[in-house]
C-alpha positions as CSV (number, residue, x, y, z in Angstrom):
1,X,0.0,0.0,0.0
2,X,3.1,2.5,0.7
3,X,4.1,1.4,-2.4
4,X,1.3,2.6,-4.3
5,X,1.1,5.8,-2.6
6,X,4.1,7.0,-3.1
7,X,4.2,6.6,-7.1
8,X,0.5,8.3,-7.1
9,X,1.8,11.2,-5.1
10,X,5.5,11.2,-7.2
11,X,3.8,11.8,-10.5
12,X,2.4,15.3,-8.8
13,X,4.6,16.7,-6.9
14,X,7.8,18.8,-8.7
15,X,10.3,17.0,-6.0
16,X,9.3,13.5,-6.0
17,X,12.8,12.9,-3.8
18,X,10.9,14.8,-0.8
19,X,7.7,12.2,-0.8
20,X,7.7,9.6,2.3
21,X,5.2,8.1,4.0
22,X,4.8,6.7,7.1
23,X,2.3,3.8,8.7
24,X,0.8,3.1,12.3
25,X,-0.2,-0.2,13.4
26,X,-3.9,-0.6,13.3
27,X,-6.0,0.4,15.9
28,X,-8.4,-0.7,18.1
29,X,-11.0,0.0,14.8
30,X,-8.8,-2.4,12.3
31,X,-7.8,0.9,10.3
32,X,-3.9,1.7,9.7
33,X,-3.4,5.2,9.3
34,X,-0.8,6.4,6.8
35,X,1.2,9.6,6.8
36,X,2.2,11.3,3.6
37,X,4.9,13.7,3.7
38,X,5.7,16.0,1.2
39,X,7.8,19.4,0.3
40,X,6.5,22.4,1.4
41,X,6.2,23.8,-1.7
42,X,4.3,20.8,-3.1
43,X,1.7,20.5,-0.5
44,X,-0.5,22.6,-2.8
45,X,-0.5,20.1,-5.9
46,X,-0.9,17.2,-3.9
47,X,-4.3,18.9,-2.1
48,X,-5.8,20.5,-5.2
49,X,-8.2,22.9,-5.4
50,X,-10.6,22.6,-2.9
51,X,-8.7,19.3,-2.2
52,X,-10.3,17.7,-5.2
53,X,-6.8,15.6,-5.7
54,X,-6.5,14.7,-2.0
55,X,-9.8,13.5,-2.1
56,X,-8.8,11.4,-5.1
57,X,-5.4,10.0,-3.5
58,X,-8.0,8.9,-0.5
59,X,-10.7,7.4,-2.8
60,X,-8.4,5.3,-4.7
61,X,-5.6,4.3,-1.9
62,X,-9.1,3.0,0.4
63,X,-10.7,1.3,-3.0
64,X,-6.9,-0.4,-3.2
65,X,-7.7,-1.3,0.7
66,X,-10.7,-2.6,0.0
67,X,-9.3,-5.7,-2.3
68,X,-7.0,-6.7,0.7
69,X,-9.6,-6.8,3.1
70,X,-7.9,-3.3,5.1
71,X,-9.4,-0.2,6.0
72,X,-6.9,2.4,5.6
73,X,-6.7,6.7,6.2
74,X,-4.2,8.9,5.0
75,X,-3.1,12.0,6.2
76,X,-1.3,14.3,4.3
77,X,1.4,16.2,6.4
């Protein structure tokens, strides 16, 4: 799953070098948070507009979940 998050978020961003992600154990609710950290000055293109691509990164990283049989979140940071 870290896997696949970082190349969706490497394709945006203009320093792909920056991009790392970090992932907790689940919690009590079976969901494993993941962290997305990225430049400063790319936190813009990885939101969106009205975080339209944020929302996108979400939709497809819990449809990804979903075929594993995990219940995932990301936070971007």
């Amino acid at each position: 799953m870290e896997a696949l998050l970082i190349s969706i978020v490497k394709g945006l961003v203009e320093k792909p070098d920056a991009v790392s992600v970090t992932a907790d154990a689940k919690n009590d609710e079976g969901v494993i948070v993941y962290h997305l950290h990225v430049d400063e000055a790319d936190m813009g293109r990885v939101i969106g507009r009205q975080g339209r691509i944020a929302k996108a990164i979400r939709t497809v990283m819990r449809a990804a979940a979903a075929r594993n049989d995990e219940r995932i979140q990301v936070e971007i940071e």
